[in-house]
C-alpha positions as CSV (number, residue, x, y, z in Angstrom):
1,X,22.5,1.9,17.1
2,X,23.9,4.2,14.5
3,X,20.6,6.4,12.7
4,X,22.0,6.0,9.4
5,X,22.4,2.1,9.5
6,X,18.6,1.7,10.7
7,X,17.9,4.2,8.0
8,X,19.4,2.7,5.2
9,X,18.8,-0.9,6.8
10,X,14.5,-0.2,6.5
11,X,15.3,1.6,2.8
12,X,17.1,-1.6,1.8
13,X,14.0,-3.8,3.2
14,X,11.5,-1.4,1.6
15,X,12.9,-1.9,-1.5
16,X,13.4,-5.7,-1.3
17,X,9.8,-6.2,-0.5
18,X,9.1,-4.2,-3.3
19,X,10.7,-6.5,-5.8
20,X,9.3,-9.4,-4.3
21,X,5.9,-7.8,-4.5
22,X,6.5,-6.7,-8.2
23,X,7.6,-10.5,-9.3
24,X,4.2,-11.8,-7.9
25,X,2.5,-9.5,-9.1
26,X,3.3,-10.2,-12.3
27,X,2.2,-13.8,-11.8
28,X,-1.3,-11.7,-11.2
29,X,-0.9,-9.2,-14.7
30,X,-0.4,-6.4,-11.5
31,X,1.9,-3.5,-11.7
32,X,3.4,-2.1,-8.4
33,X,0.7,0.8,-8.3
34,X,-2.0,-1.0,-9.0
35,X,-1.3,-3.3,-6.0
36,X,-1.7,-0.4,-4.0
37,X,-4.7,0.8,-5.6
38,X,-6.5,-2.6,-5.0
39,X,-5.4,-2.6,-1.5
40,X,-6.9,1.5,-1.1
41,X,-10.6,-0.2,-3.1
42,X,-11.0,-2.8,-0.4
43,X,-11.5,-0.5,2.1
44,X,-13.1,2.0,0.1
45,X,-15.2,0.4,-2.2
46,X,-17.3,2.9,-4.5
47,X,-15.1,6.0,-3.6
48,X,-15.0,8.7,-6.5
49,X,-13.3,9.0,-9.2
50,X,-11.5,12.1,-8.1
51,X,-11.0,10.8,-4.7
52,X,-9.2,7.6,-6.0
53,X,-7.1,10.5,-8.2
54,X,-6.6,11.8,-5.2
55,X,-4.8,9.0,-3.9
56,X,-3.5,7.3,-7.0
57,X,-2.7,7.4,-10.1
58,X,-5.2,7.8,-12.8
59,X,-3.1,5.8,-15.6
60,X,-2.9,2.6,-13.0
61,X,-6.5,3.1,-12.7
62,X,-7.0,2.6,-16.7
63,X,-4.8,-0.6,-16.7
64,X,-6.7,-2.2,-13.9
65,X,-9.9,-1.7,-15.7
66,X,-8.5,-2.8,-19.0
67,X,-7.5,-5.6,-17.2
68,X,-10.8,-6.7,-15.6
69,X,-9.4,-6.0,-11.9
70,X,-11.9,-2.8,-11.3
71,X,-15.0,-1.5,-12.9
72,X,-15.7,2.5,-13.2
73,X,-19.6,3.1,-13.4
74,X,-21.5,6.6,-12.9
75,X,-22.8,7.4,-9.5
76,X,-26.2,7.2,-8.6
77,X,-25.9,10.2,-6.4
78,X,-23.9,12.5,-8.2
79,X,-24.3,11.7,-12.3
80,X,-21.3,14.4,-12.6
81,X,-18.9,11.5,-10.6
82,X,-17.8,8.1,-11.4
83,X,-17.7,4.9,-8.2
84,X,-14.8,2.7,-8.5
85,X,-15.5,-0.9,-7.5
86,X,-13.3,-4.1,-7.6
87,X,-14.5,-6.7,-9.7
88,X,-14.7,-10.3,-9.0
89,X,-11.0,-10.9,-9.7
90,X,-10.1,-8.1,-8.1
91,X,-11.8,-9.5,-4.9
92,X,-9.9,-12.3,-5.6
93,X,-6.9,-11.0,-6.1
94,X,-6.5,-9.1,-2.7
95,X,-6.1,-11.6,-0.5
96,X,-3.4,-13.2,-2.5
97,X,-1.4,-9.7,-2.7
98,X,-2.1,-9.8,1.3
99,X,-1.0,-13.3,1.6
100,X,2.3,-12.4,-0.9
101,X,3.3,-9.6,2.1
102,X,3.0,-12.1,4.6
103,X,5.1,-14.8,3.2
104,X,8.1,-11.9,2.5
105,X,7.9,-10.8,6.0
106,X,7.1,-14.7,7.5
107,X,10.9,-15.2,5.4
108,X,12.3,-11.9,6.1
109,X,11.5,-12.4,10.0
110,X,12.5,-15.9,10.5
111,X,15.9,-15.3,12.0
112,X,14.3,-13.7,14.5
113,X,12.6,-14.9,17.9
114,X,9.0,-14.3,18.9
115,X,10.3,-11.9,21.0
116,X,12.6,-10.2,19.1
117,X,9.6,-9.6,16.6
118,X,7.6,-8.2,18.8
119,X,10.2,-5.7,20.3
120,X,10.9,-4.5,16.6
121,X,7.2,-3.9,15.7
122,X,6.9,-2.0,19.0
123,X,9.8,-0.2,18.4
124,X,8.7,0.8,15.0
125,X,5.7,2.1,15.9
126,X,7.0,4.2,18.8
127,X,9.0,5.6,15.8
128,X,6.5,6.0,13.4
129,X,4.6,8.0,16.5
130,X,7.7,10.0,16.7
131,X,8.0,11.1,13.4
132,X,4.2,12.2,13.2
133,X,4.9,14.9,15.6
134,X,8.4,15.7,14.5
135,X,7.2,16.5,10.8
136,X,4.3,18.1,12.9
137,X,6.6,20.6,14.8
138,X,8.9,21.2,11.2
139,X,5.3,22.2,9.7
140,X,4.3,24.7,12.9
141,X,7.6,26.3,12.6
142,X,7.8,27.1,8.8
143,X,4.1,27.8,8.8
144,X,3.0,25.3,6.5
């Protein structure tokens, strides 16, 4: 397999699923980032302020409060720090951005076997593995 065709063959996907995701998400008042914010809150319910900045962007963090997807309250540890927390709908709302991903992959995936499924994650994730260390060895060498 030539590297540039599976190169630009996973951009292409990447940024198929991404309009997908982006036209049901509007169906949900979402933009693309705040998708991903929701998705981070999940897992990390109450985390800072500055860690969410940290990992997102602050604006998409103002429309998904405005929006009634996240509150922002003061922590009771730390008065000097805001907790983000997802709201009901927000709750809500995750599972159906989760089952949105699965029914673009379930469609994407379909002209493939069982098999043929499970070779390409595995293969993906051997690569994914690989890359970790390759960026790992650029780093080493250049000092970073």
């Amino acid at each position: 397999m030539e590297n540039r065709a599976l190169g630009k063959s996973i951009a292409i996907l990447h940024r198929r699923e991404q309009k997908y995701m982006i036209s049901k998400m509007k169906e949900l008042g979402i933009g693309y980032s705040g998708y991903n914010f929701l998705l981070y809150l999940e897992i990390h319910s109450g985390s800072s302020q500055k860690e969410m900045c940290e990992a997102l962007a602050v604006r998409t963090m103002k429309r998904l409060e405005e929006t009634g997807f996240i509150i922002r309250k003061k922590s009771e540890k730390n008065g000097r720090c805001y907790e983000i927390h997802l709201t009901e709908k927000g709750a809500d709302t995750v599972p159906k951005l989760r089952s949105f991903l699965f029914q673009w992959w379930s469609q994407v995936t379909q002209c493939l076997t069982g098999e043929e499924k499970d070779i390409l994650l595995s293969s993906l994730e051997k690569m994914a593995i690989q890359s970790e260390g390759v960026l790992k060895d650029i780093e080493e060498k250049k000092g970073i």
